[in-house]
C-alpha positions in Angstrom: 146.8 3.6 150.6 143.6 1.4 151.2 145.5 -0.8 153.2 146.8 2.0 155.0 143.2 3.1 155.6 141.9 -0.3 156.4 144.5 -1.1 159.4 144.0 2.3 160.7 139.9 1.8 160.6 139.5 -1.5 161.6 142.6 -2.4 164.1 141.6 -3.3 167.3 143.2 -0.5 170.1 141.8 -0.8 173.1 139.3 -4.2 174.3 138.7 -4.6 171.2 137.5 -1.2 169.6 138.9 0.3 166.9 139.3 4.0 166.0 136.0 4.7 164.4 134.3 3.4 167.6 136.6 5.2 170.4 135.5 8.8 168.6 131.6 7.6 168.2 131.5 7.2 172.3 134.1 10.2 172.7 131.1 12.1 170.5 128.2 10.6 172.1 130.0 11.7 175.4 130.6 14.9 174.7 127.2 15.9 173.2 125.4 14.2 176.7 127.6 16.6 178.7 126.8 19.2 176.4 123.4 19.1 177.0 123.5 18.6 180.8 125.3 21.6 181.2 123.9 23.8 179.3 126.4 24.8 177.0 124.6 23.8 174.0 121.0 23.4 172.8 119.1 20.1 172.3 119.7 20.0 168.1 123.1 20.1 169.1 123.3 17.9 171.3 121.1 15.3 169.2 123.3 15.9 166.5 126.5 14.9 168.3 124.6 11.7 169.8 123.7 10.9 166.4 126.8 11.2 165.0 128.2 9.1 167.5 125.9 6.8 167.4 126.7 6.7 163.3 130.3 6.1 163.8 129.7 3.3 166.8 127.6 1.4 164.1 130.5 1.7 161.3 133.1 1.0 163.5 131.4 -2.4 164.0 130.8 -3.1 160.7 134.6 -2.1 159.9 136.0 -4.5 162.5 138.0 -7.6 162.0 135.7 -10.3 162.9 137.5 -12.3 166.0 139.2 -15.5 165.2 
């Protein structure tokens, strides 16, 4: 199972990013839009940059180093 979970967090999908990254800009994303149009109030939307900002930073330090 910890294999499992280790290929799934830190296998390189797309130029190089892995899973954890993709959803830290897909949150960071979605809590600037939020913000911008008004759908959500500024906690919220800090919040959400936070978090993706949180799960950019792990997904790096999850990563396969390059050969």
């Amino acid at each position: 199972m910890d294999q499992l979970l280790n290929a799934l967090l830190a296998q390189n999908i797309l130029h190089g990013l892995n899973l954890l990254t993709i959803f830290g800009f897909v949150a960071m994303g979605v809590g600037l839009n939020q913000s911008r149009q008004g759908r959500s109030r500024a906690p919220v939307a800090f919040a959400l940059m936070g978090l993706g900002t949180g799960l950019v930073i792990l997904g790096m330090y999850f990563a396969i180093p390059a050969e």
